[in-house]
C-alpha positions, 0 to 999 in steps of 0.5 A, a space after each residue: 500500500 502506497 503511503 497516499 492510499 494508506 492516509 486516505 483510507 478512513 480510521 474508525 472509532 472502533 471496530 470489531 474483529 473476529 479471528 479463527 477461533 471465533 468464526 470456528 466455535 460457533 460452527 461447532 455450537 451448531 453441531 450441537 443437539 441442543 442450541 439453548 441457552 446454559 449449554 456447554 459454551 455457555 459454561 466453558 465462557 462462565 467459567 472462563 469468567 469465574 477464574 478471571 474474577 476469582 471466587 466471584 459467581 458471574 452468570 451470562 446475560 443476554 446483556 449488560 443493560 440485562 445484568 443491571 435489570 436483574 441488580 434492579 429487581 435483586 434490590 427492589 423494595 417498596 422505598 428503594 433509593 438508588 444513586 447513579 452517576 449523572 454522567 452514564 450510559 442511560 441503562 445505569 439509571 433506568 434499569 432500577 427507574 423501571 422497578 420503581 426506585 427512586 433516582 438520585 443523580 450525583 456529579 463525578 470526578 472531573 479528573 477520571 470522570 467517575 463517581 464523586 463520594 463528595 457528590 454522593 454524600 450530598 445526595 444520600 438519604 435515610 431511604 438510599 439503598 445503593 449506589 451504582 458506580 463506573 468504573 469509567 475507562 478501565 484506568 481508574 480503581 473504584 475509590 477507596 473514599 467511596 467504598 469506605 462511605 457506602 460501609 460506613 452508611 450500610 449501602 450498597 456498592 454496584 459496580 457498572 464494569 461495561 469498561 473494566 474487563 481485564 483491569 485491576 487494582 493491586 491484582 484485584 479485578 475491577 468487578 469484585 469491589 462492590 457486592 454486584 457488578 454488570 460488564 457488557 460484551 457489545 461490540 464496541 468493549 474489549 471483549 464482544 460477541 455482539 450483543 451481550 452481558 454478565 452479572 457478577 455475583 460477589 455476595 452470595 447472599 444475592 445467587 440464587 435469586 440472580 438465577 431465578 430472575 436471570 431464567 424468566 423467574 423461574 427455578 428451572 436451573 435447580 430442575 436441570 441439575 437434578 434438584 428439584 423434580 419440576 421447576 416453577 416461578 419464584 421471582 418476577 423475572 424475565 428470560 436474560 439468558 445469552 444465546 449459545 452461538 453468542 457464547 461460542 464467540 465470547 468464549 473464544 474472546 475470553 480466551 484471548 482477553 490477554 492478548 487484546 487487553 496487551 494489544 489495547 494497552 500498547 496503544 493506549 501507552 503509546 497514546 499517552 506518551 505520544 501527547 503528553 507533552 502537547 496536551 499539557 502546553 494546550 491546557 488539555 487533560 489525558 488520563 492517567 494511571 494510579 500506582 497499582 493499577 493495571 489498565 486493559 486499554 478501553 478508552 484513552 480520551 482528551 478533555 479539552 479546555 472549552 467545547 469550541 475546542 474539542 470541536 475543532 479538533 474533532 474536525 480535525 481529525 475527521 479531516 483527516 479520514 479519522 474518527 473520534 468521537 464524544 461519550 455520554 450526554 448527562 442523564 440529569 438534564 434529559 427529559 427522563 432525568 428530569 422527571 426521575 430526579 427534578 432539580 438535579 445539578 451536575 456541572 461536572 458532568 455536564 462539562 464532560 459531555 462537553 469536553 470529552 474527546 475519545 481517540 480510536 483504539 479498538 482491536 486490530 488497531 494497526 500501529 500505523 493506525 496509532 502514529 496517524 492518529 497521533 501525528 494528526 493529533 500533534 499537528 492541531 495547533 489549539 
């Protein structure tokens, strides 16, 4: 390829990339006489899964907004209070908001853009049962200040890990902080088979009720195992299972999670030490990494000094055949969150919306591919 051709073929935000194993364990999945979900691929990803997060139970969802569904009706009560981030994927609020549970909005960290346990403390009440925390980026580990808060306050502590497969803090996993935890596998995370989820059991007090309303509410899983002689409803559940061909390619992603993680992590490093210098002499903000923490590479973003900013240097590098791209829009200022938590306030939030600039980084990514999004990145001149 000439270096002409290889500058005008455009660079997307994310992409997702199936290798050999993953077009090959679905073929295998279809010679099977039973394609339904809990099947064998389905426990070879879980358990794939459970050595990944250590004595934690995860079960396969059929996705991540599903995980959070079932922590919404695990938790439900007739005065439930749940705070979420304001600043999140609107799955975070809306999943508890549909059992009924009241939403509190809490502003977040503008450095690492998670949840603020200054903001949470403002926003608790005596009715507040949960608090549901990102672990954004997969770079940052839950904060100690807010873990020691929600002990302190007997709340508790979810954490929404969409980002943080293959991250950890001190060697413990990013997942296994609170006493539930959701991760996505969509195709735009580190690891994907399209569509799909896991639930993170850390307490097993919650286990048997996450079966029951992960299989339609049901105790169908004790029947499978011999158990019970038949199986009935037990929880107003719904079906949240994951299709075995979808779990054939997850499993084989898991199986490769060190080499992705390894490949995001090096451009996620290179990334890093690329644009440092020039985002510090334009006022512009990178993330970085706590001593201790192990990153798997998910999002390397810049946060810009003003929106006009980040603007320009998004058609900058759309200019350039490169696309980068915003994140979440605030919950608290929609016309859901609006209704769900009237009066909320949020700028840091806010500004992030505004700010927030993500660089490509997918799996795949080519070296090439990095050196053009830094060069491009180097040539704005603010």
């Amino acid at each position: 390829m000439r270096i002409a051709d290889s500058l005008s073929t455009p660079i997307p935000f994310t992409r997702f990339e199936l290798g050999s194993l993953e077009k090959s364990l679905p073929l295998e999945a279809t010679e099977s006489p039973n394609l339904r979900a809990d099947g064998a691929f389905n426990q070879a990803a879980e358990a794939l899964l459970a050595a990944r997060f250590h004595a934690a139970f995860p079960m396969l969802t059929s996705s991540g907004s599903g995980s959070l569904e079932i922590v919404a009706r695990l938790i439900r009560g007739p005065e439930t209070e749940v705070i979420v981030p304001s600043f999140a994927f609107p799955t975070c609020a809306t999943a508890f908001a549909a059992t009924g549970a009241q939403i509190k909005f809490a502003d977040i960290d503008p450095e690492n853009l998670m949840l603020s346990t200054e903001a949470v403390a403002e926003r608790v009440t005596a009715k507040t049962t949960a608090v549901v925390l990102i672990n954004y980026g997969g770079f940052t580990p839950p904060p100690a200040s807010l873990i020691a808060f929600t002990r302190k306050n007997d709340l508790l502590l979810i954490e929404d890990n969409a980002h943080g497969i293959g991250s950890s803090y001190h060697d413990q996993p990013l997942g296994t902080f609170g006493a539930l935890s959701s991760l996505s596998f969509h195709s735009t995370k580190n690891v994907s088979c399209g569509e799909g989820g896991a639930l993170v059991v850390n307490n097993q007090e919650y286990l048997k009720r996450a079966f029951y309303l992960r299989d339609k509410g049901t105790n169908r899983r004790d029947f499978n195992q011999g158990i019970v002689d038949s199986y009935t409803m037990r929880e107003l559940g719904s079906n949240f299972l994951l299709p075995e061909l979808s779990a054939a390619v997850l499993s084989a992603q898991l199986n490769r999670l060190e080499e992705i993680t390894s490949q995001r992590v090096r451009h996620w490093e290179l990334y890093s030490s690329s644009l440092q210098q020039w985002a510090t002499r334009l006022g512009i903000r990178v993330p970085t990494l706590a001593p201790g923490m192990k990153s798997n590479g998910h999002i390397f973003f810049l946060r810009m000094p003003t929106l006009e900013m980040r603007q320009r240097l998004q058609d900058h590098l759309s200019a350039r055949q490169i696309t980068a791209v915003t994140h979440y829009r605030t919950l608290h200022d929609t016309p859901l969150g609006e209704f769900l938590d009237p009066g909320a306030v949020c700028p840091r939030s806010s500004d992030a919306s505004d700010l927030v600039l993500r660089l490509p980084l997918f799996q795949g990514m080519t070296t090439e591919q990095g050196a053009r999004v830094i060069d491009a990145c180097l040539t704005f001149r603010g």
